[in-house]
C-alpha positions as CSV (number, residue, x, y, z in Angstrom):
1,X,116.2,111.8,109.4
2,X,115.1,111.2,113.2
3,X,112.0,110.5,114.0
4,X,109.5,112.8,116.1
5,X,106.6,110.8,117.2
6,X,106.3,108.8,120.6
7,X,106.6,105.7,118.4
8,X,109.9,105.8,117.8
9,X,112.2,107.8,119.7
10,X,116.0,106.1,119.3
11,X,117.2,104.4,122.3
12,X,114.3,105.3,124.4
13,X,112.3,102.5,123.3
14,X,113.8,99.4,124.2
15,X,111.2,97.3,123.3
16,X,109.0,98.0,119.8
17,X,105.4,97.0,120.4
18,X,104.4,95.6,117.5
19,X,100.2,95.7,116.3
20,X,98.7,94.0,113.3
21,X,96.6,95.5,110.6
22,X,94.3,92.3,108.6
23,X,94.4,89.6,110.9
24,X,94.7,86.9,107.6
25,X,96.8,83.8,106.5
26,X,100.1,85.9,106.6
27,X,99.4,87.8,110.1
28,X,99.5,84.4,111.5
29,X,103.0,83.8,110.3
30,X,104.2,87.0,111.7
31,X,102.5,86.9,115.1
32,X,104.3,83.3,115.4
33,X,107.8,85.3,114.4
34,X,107.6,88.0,116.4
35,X,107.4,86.2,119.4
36,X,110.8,85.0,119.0
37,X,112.4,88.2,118.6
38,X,114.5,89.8,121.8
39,X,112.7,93.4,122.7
40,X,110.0,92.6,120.1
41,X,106.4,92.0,121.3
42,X,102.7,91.6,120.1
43,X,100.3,93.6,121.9
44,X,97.5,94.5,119.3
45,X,95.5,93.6,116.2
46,X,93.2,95.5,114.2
47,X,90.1,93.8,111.8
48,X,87.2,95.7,110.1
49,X,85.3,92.8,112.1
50,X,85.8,92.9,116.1
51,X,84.6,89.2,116.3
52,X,87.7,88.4,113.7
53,X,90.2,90.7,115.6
54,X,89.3,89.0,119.2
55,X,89.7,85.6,117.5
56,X,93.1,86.2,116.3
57,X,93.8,87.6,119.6
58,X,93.1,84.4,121.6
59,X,94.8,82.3,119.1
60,X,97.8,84.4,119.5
61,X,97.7,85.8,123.0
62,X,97.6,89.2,121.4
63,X,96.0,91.6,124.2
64,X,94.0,94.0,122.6
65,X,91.7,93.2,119.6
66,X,90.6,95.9,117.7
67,X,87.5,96.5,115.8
68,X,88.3,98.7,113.1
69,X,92.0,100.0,111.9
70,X,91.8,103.2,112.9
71,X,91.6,102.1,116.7
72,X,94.7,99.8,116.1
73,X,96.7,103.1,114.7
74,X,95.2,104.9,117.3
75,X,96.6,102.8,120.1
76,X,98.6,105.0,122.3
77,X,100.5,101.0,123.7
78,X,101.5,99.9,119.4
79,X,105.2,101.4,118.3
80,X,105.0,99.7,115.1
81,X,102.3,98.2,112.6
82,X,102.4,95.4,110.4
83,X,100.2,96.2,107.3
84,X,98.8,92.5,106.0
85,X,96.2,93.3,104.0
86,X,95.7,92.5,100.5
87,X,98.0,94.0,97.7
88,X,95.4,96.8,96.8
89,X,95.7,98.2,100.4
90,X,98.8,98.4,100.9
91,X,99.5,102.3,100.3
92,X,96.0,103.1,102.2
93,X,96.8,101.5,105.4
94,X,100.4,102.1,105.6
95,X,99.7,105.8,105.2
96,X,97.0,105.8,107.3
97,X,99.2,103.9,110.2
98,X,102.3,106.7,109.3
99,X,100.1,109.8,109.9
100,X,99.0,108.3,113.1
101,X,102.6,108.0,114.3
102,X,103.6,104.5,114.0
103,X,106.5,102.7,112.2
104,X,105.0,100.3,109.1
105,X,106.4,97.2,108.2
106,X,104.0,96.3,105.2
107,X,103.5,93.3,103.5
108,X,105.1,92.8,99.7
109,X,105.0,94.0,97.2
110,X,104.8,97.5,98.8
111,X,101.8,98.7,97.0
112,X,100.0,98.1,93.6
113,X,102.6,100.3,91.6
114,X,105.2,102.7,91.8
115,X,103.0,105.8,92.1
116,X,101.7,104.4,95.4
117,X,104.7,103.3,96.9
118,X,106.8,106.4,95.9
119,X,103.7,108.4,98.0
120,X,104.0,106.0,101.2
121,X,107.7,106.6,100.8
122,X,107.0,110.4,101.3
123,X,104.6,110.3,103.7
124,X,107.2,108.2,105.7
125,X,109.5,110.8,105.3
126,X,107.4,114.1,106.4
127,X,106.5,111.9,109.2
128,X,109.8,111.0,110.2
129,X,108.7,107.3,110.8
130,X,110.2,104.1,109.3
131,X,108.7,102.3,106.5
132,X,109.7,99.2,104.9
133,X,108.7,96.5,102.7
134,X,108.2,93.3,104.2
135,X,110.1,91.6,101.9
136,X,111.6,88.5,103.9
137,X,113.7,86.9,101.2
138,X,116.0,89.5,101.4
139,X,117.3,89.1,105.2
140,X,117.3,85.4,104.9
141,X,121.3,84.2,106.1
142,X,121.3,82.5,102.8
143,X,120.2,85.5,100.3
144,X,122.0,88.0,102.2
145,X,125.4,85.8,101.6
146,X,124.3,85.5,98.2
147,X,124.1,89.1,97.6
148,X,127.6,90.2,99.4
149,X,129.6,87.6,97.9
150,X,128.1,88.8,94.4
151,X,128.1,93.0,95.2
152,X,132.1,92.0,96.3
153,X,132.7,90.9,93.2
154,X,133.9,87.4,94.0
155,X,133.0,85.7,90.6
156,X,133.2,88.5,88.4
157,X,130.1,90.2,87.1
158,X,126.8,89.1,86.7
159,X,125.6,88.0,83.3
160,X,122.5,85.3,83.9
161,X,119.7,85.9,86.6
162,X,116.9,82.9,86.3
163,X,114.1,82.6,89.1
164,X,111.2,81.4,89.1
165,X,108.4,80.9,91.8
166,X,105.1,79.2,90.8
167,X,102.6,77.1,92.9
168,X,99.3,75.2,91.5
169,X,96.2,76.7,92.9
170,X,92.6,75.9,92.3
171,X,91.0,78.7,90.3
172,X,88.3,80.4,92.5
173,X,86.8,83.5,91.7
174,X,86.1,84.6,95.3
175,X,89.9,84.3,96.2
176,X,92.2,86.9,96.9
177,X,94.6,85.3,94.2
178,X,92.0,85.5,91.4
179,X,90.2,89.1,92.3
180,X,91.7,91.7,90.6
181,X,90.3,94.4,93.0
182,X,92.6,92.9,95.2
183,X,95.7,93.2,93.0
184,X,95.3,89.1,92.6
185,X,97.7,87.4,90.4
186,X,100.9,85.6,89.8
187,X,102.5,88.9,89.3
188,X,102.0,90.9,92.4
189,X,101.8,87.6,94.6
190,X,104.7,85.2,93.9
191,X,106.0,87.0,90.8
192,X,107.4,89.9,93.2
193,X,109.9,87.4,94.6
194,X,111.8,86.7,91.5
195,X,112.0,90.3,90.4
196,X,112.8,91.6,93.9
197,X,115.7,89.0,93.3
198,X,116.9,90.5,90.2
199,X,116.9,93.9,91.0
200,X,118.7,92.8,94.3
201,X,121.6,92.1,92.3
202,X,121.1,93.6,89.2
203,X,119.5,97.2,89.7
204,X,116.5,98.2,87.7
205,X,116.4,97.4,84.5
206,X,116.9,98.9,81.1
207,X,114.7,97.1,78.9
208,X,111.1,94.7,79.6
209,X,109.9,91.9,78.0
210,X,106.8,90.2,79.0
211,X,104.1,87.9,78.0
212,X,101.3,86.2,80.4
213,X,98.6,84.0,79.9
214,X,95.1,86.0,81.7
215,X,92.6,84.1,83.5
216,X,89.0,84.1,83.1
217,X,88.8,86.8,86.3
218,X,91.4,89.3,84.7
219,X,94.4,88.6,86.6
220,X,97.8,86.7,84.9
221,X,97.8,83.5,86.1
222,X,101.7,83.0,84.6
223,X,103.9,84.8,83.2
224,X,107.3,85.5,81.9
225,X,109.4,88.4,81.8
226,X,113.1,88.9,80.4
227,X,114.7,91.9,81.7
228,X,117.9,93.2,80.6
229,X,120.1,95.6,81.9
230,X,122.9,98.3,80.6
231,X,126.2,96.2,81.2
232,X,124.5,93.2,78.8
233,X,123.2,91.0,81.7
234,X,119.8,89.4,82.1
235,X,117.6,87.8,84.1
236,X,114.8,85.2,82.6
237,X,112.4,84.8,85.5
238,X,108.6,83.5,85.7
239,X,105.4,83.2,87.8
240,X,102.1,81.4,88.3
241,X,99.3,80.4,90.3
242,X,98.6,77.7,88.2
243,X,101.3,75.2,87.9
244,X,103.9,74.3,90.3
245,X,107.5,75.6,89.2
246,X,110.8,74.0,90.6
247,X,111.6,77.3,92.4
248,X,114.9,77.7,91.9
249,X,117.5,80.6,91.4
250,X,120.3,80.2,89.8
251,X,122.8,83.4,89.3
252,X,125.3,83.1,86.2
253,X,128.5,85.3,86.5
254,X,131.8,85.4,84.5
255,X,133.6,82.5,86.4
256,X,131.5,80.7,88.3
257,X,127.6,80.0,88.5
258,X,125.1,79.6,92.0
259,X,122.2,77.7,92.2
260,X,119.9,78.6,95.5
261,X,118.2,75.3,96.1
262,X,114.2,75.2,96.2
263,X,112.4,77.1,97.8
264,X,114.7,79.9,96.7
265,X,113.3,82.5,98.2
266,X,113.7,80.3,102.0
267,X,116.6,78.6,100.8
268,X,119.3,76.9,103.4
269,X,121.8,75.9,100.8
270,X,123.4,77.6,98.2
271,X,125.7,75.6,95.4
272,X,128.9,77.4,93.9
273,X,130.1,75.9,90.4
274,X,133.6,77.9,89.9
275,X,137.0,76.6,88.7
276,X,135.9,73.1,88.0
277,X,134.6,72.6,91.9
278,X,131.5,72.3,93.2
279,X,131.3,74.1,97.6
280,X,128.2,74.1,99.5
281,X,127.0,76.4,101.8
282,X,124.5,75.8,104.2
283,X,122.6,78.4,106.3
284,X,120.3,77.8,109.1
285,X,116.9,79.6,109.3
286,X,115.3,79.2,113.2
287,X,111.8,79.8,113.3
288,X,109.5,80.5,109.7
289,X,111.8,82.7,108.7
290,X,110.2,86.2,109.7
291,X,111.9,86.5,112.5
292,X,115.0,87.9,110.4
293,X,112.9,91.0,109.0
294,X,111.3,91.8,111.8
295,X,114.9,92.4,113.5
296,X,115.7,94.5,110.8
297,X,112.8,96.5,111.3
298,X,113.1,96.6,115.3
299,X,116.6,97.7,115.3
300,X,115.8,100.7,112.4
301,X,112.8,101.8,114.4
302,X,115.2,102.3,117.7
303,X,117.9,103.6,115.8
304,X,115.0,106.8,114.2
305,X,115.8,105.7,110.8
306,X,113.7,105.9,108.2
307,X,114.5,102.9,106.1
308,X,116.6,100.2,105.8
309,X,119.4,99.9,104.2
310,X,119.0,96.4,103.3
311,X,115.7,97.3,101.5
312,X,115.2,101.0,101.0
313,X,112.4,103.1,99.9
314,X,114.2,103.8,96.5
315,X,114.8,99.8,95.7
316,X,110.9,98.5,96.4
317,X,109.4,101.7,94.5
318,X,112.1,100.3,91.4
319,X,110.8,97.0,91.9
320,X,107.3,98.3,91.2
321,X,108.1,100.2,88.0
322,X,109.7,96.7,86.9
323,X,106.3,95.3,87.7
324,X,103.8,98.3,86.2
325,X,106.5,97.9,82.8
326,X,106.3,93.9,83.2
327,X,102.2,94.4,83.3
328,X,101.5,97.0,80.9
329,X,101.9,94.9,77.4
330,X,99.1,92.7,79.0
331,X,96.8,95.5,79.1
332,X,96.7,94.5,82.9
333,X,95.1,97.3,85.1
334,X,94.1,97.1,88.9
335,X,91.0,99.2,89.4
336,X,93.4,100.6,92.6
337,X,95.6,102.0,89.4
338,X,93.0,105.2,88.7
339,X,93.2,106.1,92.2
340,X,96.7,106.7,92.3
341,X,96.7,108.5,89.2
């Protein structure tokens, strides 16, 4: 499908003008990224406080601050917004940035549940504009290896998936991590990683198992989940904000095992155990890392995809439904759940 708006016109646009949408913790990661990327540039950022916006702005030699997100949408010199919100936003502003004619590149995990993604996914699609989930993992020269070598086959089929990303935090009530109108969590925040993994290599899955342990604000502070597949595989993978896991990945397949080393999900070395030998492959990652996405997302926006390929509409709205299944033992509801019912 080819675009129509002004945003994103194929080879007419040689260089994507990037704005950001929630000037927080992880905007500052992407402004730094961005940067660094040939025909990539920042010229805007949008905050519900002005004061915030401009400060952000002079920190990062952004141009034009923004007071309010509807102005950065509106902004006839931004081809593309990065939506950095928290979780339970995630559908709003996206939509609200497609319908104004710019490209999204929002922040994982897409939205709060499938329901929500699977609407930004058609709104990106009557819009003609590209929309994609800012999963970074997944572009990472390491991971993407990974996932070729497996897809081709080169150790037989997958039979063991085990991730596992979990950091000690301290609890705090007014924190994004521990409000559950913010879609707080070890689930949505650093439990998306493994399970994006999984389904990565693995597809959705047939069967959920779950248990967590709920914090004294409502959200699952860790938690487990076993999810197993059609062809007999699994993958055993767990999350918390509470204790600090060794954040590993190791994939299992019929002759030959992979361990990404820690931090898997920004790992530079991968370890393949097959035939009695042990290789090592080592991948470099300039920059934090971002920088990989973000050409992914530049080079779909010229070419008036969409999606991507690497990380379609289809494969983060799956994720999701693994994550709504994974939560719905707990009783876990978002209060953003009802309003995408």
């Amino acid at each position: 499908m080819e675009a129509h708006s002004s945003s994103q016109r194929g080879d007419e646009v040689k260089e994507v003008r990037w704005g950001i949408l929630g000037p927080g913790s992880i905007a500052r990661t992407f402004a730094e990224a961005v940067k660094r990327v040939p025909g990539c540039s920042l010229s805007a950022v949008g905050s519900r406080s002005f004061e915030r916006a401009a400060d952000f702005a002079s920190k990062h030699d952004v141009e034009r601050p923004h007071g309010s997100y509807l102005e950065l949408v509106n902004d006839p010199d931004v081809d593309a917004v990065y939506v950095a919100t928290p979780h339970a936003f995630h559908c709003e502003h996206a939509i609200l940035a497609l319908r104004a004619g710019k490209a999204v590149l929002c922040e994982k995990p897409l939205a709060l549940n499938a329901r929500q993604a699977e609407a930004m996914a058609r709104a990106s699609r009557e819009e003609g504009l590209f929309l994609m989930e800012a999963m970074w993992t997944r572009f990472l020269p390491a991971v993407k290896w990974v996932g070729e070598r497996v897809r081709a086959g080169d150790w037989g089929e997958v039979k063991f998936v085990y991730a596992d990303f979990g950091f000690r935090s301290s609890f705090d009530p007014a924190s994004r991590l521990y409000d559950l109108r913010l879609g707080g969590g070890a689930l949505l925040d650093v439990g998306v990683y493994p399970v994006s993994f999984a389904t990565m290599l693995l597809g959705e899955p047939e069967s959920v198992s779950s248990a967590a342990e709920l914090g004294l604000s409502g959200v699952d502070e860790s938690s487990s989940y076993l999810l197993a597949y059609a062809n007999g595989a699994q993958a055993l993978l767990s999350s918390s904000i509470i204790v600090a896991t060794p954040q590993e990945a190791r994939i299992v397949c019929e002759r030959g095992w992979l361990r990404l080393k820690a931090p898997f999900f920004r790992s530079t070395s991968v370890e393949v155990h097959s035939g009695g030998e042990v290789e090592m492959h080592d991948f470099a990652i300039p920059g934090n890392g971002f920088e990989f996405q973000i050409e992914e997302a530049a080079a779909r926006i010229r070419a008036g995809a969409v999606e991507s390929s690497m990380m379609p509409h289809q494969e983060s709205v799956a994720v999701l439904r693994t994550l709504d299944r994974i939560r719905e033992p707990w009783g876990l509801k978002y209060p953003g759940d009802e309003a995408s019912e």
